[in-house]
C-alpha positions in Angstrom: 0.0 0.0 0.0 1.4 3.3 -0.6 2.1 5.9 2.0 0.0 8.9 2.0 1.8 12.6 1.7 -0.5 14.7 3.1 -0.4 18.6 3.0 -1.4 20.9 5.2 -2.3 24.7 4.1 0.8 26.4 2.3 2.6 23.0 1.7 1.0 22.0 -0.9 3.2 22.5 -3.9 6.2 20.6 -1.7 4.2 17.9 -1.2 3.2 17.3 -4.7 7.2 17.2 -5.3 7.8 14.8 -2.1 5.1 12.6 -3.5 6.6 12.3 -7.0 10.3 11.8 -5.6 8.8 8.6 -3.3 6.3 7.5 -5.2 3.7 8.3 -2.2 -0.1 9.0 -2.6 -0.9 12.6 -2.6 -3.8 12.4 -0.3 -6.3 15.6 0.7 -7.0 16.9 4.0 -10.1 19.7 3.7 -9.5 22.4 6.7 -11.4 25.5 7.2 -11.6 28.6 10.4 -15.2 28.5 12.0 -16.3 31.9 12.7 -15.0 32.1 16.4 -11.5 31.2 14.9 -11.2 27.3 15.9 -9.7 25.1 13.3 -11.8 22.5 11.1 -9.7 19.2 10.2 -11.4 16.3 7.9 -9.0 14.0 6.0 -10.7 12.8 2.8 -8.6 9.5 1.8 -8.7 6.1 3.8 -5.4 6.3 6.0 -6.1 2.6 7.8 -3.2 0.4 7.7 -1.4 3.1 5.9 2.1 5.4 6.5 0.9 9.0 6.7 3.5 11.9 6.2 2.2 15.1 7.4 4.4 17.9 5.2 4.0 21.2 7.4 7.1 23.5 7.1 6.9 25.3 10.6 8.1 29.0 9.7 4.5 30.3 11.9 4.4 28.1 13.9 2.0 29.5 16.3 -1.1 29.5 13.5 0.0 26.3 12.3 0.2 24.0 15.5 -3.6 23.2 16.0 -4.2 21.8 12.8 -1.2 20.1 12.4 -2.0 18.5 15.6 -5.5 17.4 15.0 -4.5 16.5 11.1 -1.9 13.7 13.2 -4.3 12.7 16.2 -7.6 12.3 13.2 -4.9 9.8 10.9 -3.7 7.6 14.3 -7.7 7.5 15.4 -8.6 6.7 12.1 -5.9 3.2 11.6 -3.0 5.2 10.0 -0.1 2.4 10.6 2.2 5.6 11.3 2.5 9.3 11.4 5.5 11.1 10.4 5.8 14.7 9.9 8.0 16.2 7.3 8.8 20.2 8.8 11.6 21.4 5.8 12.0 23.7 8.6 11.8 23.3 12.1 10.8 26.0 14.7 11.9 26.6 18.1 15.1 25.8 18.7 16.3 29.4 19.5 15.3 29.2 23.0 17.6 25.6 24.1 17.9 27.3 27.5 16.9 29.6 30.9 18.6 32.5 29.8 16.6 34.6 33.1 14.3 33.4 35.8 11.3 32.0 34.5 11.9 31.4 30.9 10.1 28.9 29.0 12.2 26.5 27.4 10.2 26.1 24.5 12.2 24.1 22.2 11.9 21.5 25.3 8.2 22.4 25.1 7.6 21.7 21.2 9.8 18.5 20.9 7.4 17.2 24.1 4.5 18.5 22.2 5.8 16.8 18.7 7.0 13.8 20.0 3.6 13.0 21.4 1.6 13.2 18.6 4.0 11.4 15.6 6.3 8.5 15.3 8.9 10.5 13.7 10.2 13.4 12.5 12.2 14.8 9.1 13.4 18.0 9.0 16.1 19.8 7.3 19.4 21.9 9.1 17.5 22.6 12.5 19.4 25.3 14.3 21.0 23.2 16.9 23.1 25.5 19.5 23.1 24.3 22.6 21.1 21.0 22.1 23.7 18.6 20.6 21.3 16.8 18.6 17.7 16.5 17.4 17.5 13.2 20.0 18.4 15.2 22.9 15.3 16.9 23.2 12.8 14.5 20.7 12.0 11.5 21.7 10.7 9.8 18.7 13.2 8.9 15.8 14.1 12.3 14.6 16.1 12.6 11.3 17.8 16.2 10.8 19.2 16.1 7.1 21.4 18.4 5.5 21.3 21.0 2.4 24.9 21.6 2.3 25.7 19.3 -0.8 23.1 20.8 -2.5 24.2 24.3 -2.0 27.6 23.2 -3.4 26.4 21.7 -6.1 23.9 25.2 -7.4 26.9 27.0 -6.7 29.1 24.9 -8.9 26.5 24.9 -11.5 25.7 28.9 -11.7 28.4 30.5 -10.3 31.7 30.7 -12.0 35.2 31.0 -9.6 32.9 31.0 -6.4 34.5 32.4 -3.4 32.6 30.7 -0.6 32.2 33.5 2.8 30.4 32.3 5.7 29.4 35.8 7.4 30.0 34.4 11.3 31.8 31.8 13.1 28.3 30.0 13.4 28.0 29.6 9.6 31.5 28.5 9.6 29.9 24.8 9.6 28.1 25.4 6.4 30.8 27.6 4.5 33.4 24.6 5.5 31.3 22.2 4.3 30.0 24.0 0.5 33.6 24.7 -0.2 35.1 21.3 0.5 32.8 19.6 -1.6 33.0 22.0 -4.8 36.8 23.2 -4.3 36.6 26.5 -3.8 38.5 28.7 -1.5 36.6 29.5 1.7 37.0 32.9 4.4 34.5 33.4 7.2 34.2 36.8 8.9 34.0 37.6 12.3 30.6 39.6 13.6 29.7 41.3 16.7 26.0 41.5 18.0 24.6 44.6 19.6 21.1 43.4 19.2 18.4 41.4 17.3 18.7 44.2 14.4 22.2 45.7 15.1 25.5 44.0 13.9 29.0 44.8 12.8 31.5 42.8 10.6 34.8 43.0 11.3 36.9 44.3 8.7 39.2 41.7 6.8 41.6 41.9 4.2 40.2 39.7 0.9 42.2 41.2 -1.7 43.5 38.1 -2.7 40.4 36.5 -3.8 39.7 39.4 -6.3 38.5 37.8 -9.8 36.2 35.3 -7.6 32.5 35.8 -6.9 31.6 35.9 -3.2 28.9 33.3 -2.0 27.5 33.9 1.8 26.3 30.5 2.7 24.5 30.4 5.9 21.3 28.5 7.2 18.8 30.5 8.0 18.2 34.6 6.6 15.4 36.0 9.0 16.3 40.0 9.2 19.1 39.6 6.9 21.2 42.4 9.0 24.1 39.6 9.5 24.3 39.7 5.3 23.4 43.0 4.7 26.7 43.8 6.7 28.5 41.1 5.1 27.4 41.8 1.4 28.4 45.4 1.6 31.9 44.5 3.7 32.8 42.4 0.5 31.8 45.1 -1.7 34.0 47.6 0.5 37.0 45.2 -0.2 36.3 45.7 -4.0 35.3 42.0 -4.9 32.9 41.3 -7.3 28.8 41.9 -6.4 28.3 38.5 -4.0 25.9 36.1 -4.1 24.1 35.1 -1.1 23.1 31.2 -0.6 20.5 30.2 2.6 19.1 27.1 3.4 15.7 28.6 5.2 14.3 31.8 3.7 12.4 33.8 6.7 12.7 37.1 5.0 9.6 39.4 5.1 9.1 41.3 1.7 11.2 44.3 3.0 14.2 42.1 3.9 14.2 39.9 0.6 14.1 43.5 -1.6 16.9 44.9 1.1 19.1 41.7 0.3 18.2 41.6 -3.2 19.8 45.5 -3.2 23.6 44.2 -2.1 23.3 40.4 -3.7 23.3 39.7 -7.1 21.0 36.6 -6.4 19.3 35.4 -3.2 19.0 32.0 -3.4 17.3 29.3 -0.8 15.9 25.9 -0.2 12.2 25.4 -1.0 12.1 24.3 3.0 10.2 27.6 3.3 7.9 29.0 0.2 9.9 32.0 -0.8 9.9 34.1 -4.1 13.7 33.0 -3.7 13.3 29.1 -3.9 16.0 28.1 -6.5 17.0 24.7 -4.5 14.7 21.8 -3.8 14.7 19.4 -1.4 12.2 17.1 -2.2 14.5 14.4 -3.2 17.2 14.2 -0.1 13.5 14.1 1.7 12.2 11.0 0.1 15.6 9.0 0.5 15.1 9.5 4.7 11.3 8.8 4.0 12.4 5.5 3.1 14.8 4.7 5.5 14.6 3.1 9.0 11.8 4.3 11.3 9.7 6.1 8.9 8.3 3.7 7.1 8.3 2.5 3.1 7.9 3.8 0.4 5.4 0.8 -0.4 4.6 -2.0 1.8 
């Protein structure tokens, strides 16, 4: 029996690509607001006996949970075999700690929450800080894939003599990575945060790599003020316009047209829908889909 790749609202067009890369059943789940602003959940295809893979890329989380909840508690009441959910991109994990007196820990919170109501978990580059792994916090099989090789390989394939630049020592992962795997030289710059909107990047000395294209890799652009400061340092040091390469795309309208000022091309992952989806991930998604603990791709 096939599995059945179930969307909810927004993730359509991902799951129609999961589906055709796994051979899955795109199933249809019919949702709706009653007037007082409660969520309506009805899945319309026979899920007994069956995998289900809830696709719900979590980038609003907070207007997304209910019906992601009740789409995964309706499938499990109704037979389903198994429910996994397939989030490209996985919220909370900023706050992995008690930073001041009574702070919710609420990437504790939402793994407790998620591991309750599915068998497992995909996701894509979660934003793991403090929280070594995905497993120290979920307690369901919880696979955390990675977009780097992918990254490389657009780069290699649309930008000629790339410079790879990862804009912080926290991107340095994902910098290290891209350039290793295509061949190309690699810097990453130092910041300093004064806030969630103030940064500065400390000067460096890339006259060497003129002649090269620089490509910020980094996973996740939210503000963009950590590129902005980047893409105009490298501009300062008289290389040629940068690209700029992201796993997750978070940027409101005003952000994407403020990085699409300094960057020849923003380019992401489809993990979040974005006008700047260049990179899909559809495929790497299927292969973990039909690995250990989340079922076949036909049983």
């Amino acid at each position: 029996m096939q599995r059945l790749i179930l969307a909810l609202p927004g993730n359509e067009p991902f799951a129609d690509r999961l589906a055709a890369a796994c051979g899955g059943a795109r199933g249809r789940i019919q949702t709706r607001r009653f007037p007082d602003g409660e969520s309506y959940v009805r899945l319309l295809d026979e899920v007994a006996g069956r995998t289900v893979d809830l696709v719900c890329t979590l980038a609003h989380p907070d207007g997304q949970l209910a019906m992601l909840l009740f789409a995964a508690d309706c499938a499990r009441e109704l037979g389903a075999a198994q429910v996994n959910l397939v989030a490209p991109y996985l919220a909370y994990m900023r706050q992995d700690a008690r930073f001041h007196p009574g702070e919710a820990v609420s990437s504790r919170t939402f793994a407790r929450v998620l591991s309750a109501h599915f068998d497992a978990l995909v996701t894509v580059d979660p934003h793991l800080h403090r929280h070594p792994a995905l497993d120290a916090v979920y307690t369901i099989p919880a696979t955390a894939l990675h977009a780097a090789p992918l990254l490389a390989d657009w780069i290699a394939g649309n930008v000629a003599r790339p410079l790879i630049v990862g804009p912080d020592e926290e991107s340095g992962q994902w910098a290290g990575a891209v350039a290793a795997r295509i061949g190309a030289p690699c810097v990453v710059l130092r910041k300093t945060r004064h806030g969630d909107r103030e940064v500065d990047i400390a000067p460096a000395d890339l006259g060497r790599y003129r002649g090269h294209t620089p490509v910020l890799v980094d996973d996740i652009a939210s503000s963009g003020h950590t590129l902005l400061a980047a893409g105009r340092l490298l501009r300062e040091q008289g290389l040629e316009r940068p690209e700029c390469v992201v796993v997750h795309a978070l940027a409101d309208a005003d952000a994407h047209a403020a990085l699409c000022r300094v960057f020849t091309r923003f380019t992401s992952t489809d993990s979040v829908p974005h006008p700047s989806n260049r990179i899909g991930l559809a495929p790497l998604v299927a292969r973990a889909l039909a690995g250990a603990g989340h079922g076949p791709a036909t049983e």
